[in-house]
C-alpha positions as MATLAB code, in Angstrom:
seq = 'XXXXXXXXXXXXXXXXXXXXXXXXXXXXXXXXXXXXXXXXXXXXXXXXXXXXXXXXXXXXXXXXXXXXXXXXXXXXXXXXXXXXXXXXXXXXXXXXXXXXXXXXXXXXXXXXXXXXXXXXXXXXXXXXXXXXXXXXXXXXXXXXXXXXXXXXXXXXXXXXXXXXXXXXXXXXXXXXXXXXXXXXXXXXXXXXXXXXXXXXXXXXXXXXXXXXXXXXXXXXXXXXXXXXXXXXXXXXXXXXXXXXXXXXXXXXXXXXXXXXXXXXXXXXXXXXXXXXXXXXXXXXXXXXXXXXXXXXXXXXXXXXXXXXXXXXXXXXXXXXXXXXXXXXXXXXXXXXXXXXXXXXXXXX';
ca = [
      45.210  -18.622  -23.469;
      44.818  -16.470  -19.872;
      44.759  -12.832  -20.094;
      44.672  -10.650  -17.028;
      47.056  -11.320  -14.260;
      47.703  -14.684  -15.958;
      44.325  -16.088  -14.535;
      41.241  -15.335  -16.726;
      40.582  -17.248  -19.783;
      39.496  -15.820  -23.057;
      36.434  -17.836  -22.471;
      35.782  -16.883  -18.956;
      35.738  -13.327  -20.322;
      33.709  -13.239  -23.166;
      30.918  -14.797  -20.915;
      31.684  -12.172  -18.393;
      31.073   -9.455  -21.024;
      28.526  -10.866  -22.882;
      26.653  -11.347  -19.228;
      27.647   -7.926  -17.634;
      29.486   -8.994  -15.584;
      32.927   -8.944  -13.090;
      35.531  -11.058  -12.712;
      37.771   -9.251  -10.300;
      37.496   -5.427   -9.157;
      40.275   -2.869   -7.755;
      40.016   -1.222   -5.156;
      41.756    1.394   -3.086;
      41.433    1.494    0.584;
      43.443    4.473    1.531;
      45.436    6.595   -0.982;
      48.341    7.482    1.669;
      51.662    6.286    0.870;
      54.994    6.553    2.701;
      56.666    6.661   -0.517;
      56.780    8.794   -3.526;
      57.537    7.130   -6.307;
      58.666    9.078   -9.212;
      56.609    6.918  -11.776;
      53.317    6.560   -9.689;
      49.949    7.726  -10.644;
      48.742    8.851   -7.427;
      49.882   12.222   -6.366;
      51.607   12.491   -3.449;
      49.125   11.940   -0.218;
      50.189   12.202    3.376;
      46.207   12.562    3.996;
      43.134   11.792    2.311;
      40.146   13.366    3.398;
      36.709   12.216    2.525;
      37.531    8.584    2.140;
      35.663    5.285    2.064;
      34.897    4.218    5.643;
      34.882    0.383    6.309;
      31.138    0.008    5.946;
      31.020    1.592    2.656;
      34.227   -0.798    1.218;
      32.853   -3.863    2.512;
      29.283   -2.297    1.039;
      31.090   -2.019   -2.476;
      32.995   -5.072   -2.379;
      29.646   -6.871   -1.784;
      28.347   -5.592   -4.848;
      31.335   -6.273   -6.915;
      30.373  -10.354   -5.629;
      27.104  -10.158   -6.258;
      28.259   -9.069  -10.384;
      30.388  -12.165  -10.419;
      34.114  -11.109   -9.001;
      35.719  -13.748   -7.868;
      39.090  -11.392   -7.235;
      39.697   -8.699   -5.223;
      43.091   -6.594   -6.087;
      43.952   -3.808   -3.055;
      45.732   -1.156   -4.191;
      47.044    2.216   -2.717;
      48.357    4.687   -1.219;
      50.481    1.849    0.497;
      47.491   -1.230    1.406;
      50.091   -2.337    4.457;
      50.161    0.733    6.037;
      46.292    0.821    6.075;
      45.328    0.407    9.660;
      42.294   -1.858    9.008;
      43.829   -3.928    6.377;
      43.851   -7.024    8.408;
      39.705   -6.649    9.254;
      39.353   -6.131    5.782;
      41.634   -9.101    4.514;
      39.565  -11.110    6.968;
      36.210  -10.017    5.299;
      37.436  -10.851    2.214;
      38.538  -13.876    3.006;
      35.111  -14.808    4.563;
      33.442  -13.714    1.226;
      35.678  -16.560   -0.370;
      37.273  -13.749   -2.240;
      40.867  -14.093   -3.788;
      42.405  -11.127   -3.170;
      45.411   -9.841   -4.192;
      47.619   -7.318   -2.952;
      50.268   -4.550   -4.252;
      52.650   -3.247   -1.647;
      55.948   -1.991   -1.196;
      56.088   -3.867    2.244;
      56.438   -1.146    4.643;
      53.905   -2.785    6.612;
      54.709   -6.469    5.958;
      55.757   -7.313    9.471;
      56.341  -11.127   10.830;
      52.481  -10.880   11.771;
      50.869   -9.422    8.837;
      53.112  -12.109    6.790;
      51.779  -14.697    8.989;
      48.290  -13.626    7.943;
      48.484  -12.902    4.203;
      49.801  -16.480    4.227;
      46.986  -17.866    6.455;
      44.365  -16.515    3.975;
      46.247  -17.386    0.895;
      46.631  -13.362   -0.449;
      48.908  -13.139   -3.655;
      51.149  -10.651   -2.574;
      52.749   -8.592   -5.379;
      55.726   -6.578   -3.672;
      56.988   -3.654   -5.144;
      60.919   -4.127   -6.566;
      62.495   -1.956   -9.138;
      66.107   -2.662   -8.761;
      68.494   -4.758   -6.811;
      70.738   -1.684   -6.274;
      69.876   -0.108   -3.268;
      70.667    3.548   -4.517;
      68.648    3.083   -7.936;
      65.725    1.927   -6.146;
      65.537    4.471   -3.261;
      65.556    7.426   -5.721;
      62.747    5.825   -7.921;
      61.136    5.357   -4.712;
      61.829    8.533   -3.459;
      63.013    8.192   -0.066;
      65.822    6.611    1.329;
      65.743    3.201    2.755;
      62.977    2.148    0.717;
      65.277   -0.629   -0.467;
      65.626   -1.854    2.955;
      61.928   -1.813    3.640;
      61.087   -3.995    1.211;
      63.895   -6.508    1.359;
      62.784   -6.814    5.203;
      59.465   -7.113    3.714;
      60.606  -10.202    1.370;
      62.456  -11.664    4.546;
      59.148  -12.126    6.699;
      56.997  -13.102    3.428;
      59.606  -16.231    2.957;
      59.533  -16.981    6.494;
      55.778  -16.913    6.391;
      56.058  -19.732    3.196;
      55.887  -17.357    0.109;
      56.950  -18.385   -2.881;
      54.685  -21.854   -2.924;
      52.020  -23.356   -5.102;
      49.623  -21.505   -2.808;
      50.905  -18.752   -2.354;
      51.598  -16.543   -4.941;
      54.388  -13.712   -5.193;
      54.946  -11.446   -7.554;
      57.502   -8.791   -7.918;
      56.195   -5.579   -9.591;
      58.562   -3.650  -11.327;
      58.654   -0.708  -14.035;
      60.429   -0.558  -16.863;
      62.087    2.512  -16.836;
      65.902    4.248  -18.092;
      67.647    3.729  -14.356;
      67.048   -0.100  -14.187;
      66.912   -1.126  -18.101;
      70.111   -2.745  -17.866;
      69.155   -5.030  -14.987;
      66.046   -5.802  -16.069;
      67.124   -9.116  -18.158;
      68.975  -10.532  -14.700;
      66.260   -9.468  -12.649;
      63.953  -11.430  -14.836;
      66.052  -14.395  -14.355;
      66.789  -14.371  -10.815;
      62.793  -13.637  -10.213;
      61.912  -16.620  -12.140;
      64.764  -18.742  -10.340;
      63.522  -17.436   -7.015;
      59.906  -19.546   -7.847;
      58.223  -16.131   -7.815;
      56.873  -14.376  -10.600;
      58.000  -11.382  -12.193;
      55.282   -8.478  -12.850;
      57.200   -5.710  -15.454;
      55.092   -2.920  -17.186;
      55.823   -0.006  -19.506;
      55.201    3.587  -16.896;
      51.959    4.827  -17.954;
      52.313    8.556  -18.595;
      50.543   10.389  -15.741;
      50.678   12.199  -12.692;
      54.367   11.754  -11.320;
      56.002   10.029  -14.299;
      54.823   13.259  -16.695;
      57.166   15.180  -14.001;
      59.718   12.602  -14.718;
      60.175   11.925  -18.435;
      63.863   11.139  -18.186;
      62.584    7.890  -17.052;
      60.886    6.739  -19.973;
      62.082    3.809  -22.699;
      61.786    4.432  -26.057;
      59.829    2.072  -28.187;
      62.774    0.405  -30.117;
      64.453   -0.485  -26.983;
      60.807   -1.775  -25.697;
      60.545   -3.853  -28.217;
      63.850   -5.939  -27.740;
      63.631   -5.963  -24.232;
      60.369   -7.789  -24.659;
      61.678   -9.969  -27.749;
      64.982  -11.044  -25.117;
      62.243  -11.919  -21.449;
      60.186  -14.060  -24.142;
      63.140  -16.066  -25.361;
      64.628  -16.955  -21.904;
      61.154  -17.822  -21.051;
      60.936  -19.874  -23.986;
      64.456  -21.428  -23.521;
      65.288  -21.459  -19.941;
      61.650  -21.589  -18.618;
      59.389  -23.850  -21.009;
      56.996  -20.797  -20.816;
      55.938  -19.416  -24.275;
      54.205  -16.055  -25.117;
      54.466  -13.500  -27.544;
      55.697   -9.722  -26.694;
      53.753   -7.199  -26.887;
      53.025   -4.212  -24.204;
      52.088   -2.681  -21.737;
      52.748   -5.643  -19.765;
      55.521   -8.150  -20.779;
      54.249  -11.592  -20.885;
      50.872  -11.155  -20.348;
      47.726   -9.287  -21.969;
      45.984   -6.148  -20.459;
      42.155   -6.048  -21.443;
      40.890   -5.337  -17.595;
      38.088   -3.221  -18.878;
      36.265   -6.236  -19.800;
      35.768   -7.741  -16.421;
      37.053   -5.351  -14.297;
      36.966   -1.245  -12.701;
      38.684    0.322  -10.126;
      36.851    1.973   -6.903;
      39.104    5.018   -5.552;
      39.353    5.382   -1.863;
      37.190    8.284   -2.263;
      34.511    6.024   -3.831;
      34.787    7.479   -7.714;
      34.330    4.263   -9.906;
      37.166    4.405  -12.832;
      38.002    2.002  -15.905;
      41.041    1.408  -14.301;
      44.146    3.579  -12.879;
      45.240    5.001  -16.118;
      41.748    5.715  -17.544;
      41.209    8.439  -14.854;
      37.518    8.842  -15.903;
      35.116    9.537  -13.216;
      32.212    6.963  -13.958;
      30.318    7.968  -10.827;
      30.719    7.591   -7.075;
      29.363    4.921   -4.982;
      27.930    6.825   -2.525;
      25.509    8.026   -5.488;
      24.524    5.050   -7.544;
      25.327    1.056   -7.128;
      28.123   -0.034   -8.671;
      26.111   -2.509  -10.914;
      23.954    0.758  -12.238;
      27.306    2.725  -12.278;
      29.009    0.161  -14.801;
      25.807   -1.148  -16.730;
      25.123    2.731  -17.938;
      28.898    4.076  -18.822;
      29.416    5.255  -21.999;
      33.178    4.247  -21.339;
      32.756    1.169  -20.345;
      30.326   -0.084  -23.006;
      32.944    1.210  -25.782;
      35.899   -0.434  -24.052;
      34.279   -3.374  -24.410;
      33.122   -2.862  -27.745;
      36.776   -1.991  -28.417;
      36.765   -3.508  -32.050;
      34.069   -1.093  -33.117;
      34.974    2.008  -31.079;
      38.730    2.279  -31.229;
      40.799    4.203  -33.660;
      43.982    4.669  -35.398;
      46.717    1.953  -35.296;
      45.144   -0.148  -32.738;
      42.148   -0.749  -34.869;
      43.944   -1.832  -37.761;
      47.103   -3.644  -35.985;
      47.335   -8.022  -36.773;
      46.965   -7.994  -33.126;
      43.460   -6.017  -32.463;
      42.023   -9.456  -32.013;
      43.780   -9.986  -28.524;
      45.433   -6.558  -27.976;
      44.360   -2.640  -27.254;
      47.545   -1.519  -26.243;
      47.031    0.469  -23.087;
      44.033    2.384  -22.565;
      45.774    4.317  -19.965;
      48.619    5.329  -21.886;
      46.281    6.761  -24.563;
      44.031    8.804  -22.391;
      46.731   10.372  -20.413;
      48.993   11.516  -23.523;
      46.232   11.867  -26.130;
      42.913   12.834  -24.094;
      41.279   10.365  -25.860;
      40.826    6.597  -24.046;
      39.799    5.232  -27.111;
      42.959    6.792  -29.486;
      45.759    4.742  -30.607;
      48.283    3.771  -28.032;
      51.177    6.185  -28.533;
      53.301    4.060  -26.251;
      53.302    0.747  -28.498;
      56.148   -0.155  -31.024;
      53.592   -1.046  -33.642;
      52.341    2.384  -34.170;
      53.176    3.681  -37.309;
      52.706    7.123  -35.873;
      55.253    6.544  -32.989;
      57.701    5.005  -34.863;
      57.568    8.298  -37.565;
      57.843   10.713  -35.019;
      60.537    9.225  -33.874;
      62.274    8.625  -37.267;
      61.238   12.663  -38.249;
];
């Protein structure tokens, strides 16, 4: 069974954790962003100041190696519109890195598709509907369709979808697309790509935005339908269960996220200042946090539903989620259809 991005085995992460140790590491290079999504987690940022300078990512990204990443995953702000993204794709590369990228494509050019290709990123481009009106507003700006179908033009021409290069479509499952979502699915798979859907995690712009939110009843079938036309159309078989459909979040195991400011995080719904690069290495940072040691004792340490559920095993619903609406990382995921609490809230 692979967990994680559909890469990391169970095995490969128990060793990880029992050696603390990485396997991949997010990272931010810039938190400006062109759009302004009405789901994201970043607040909006037309300028960042006191960010990580080039030295001080490639620094960090070093150290992240030398704990045992083997994966890289850029982030943002919008990673295209970075102006040193292709020096730092290039050092990445030369570290015999895999990196990965999220974007909504702004900057994907001919050229820059030409190089993600050369060096083998896994581009994950940002698509939340095929209708052009329903994905500019959850974008928030107009034309943000166009952008990224331009985007997906140059990435094809470049050779994405392949064996070898990956591409991904990230999407959120949210009230304006729900309907499309089953199609999408299909037409993602069909396309050779593969499709990246997740539940919003409450915070920052989508707490401004509730009216976008799923319930989780309708969650719960939309999951049940993706994993039978995976099963029956696709010869791919997994069982539903959130935040991400068809695939397992446990990140906090082998992974942290490093903010373009240099704050080390669990990850970008766990909005925990660890510490800050520029004041400790990152391999003193994560061997001493509190937060980190209980996330990965997560059997022990976490409460409620989730420690009880048939599914605790594999499964700790999303950390995120449970910070951001509870205050407490290690509560019960309110978001998840098995939680008895949810479901009698919602029936009261």
């Amino acid at each position: 069974m692979q967990l994680y991005n559909l890469e990391f085995t169970e095995q490969e992460i128990k060793e990880a954790v029992s050696r603390d140790r990485l396997l991949s590491m997010e990272i931010e290079f810039s938190r400006i962003c062109n759009f302004r999504c009405s789901y994201c987690y970043v607040p909006e940022k037309k300028e960042c100041k006191g960010e990580l300078t080039r030295s001080e990512i490639k620094d960090v990204i070093l150290q992240a190696k030398e704990l045992g990443a083997e994966k890289i995953i850029i982030l943002g702000g919008e990673p295209s519109i970075y102006p040193h993204l292709p020096e730092m794709l290039k050092f990445l590369s030369e570290q015999e890195l895999e990196i990965e990228m999220f974007t909504n494509g702004t900057g994907v050019d001919a050229e820059l598709a030409k190089l993600l290709a050369k060096l083998k990123v896994r581009v994950v481009l940002k698509l939340n509907s095929r209708n052009r009106e329903i994905q500019d507003r959850l974008a928030g700006r107009e034309g943000a369709y166009d952008i990224i179908q331009t985007a997906f033009g140059h990435l094809k021409a470049a050779g994405y979808p392949r064996d070898d290069l990956f591409l991904a479509l990230s999407t959120v499952i949210c009230q304006p697309n729900f309907d499309e979502l089953e199609d999408m699915w299909k037409w993602i798979r069909d396309q050779g790509m593969e499709p990246y859907f997740e539940v919003i995690t409450p915070q920052e712009n989508a707490l401004e935005n509730l009216w976008l939110s799923v319930d989780s009843d309708k969650l719960k079938d939309l999951f049940a339908r993706l994993s039978a036309i995976d099963q029956e159309q696709y010869g791919r078989d997994w069982e539903p269960q959130p935040p991400l459909v068809g695939n397992k979040c446990m990140r906090h195991q082998v992974s942290c996220l490093v903010t373009a400011t240099g704050d080390v995080t669990p990850c970008v719904g766990v909005t925990i200042p660890l510490d800050n690069i520029r004041n400790n290495k990152l391999a003193d940072i994560l061997k001493n946090s509190e937060v980190l040691q209980n996330l990965k004792n997560y059997r022990e340490m976490i409460k409620g539903e989730c420690r009880d559920c048939d599914k605790a095993e594999e499964c700790y619903g999303c950390r995120g989620a449970a910070y951001q609406l509870t205050g407490d990382y290690l509560a019960s995921d309110p978001t998840c259809w098995r939680n008895k609490k949810t479901e009698e809230s919602r029936q009261g």
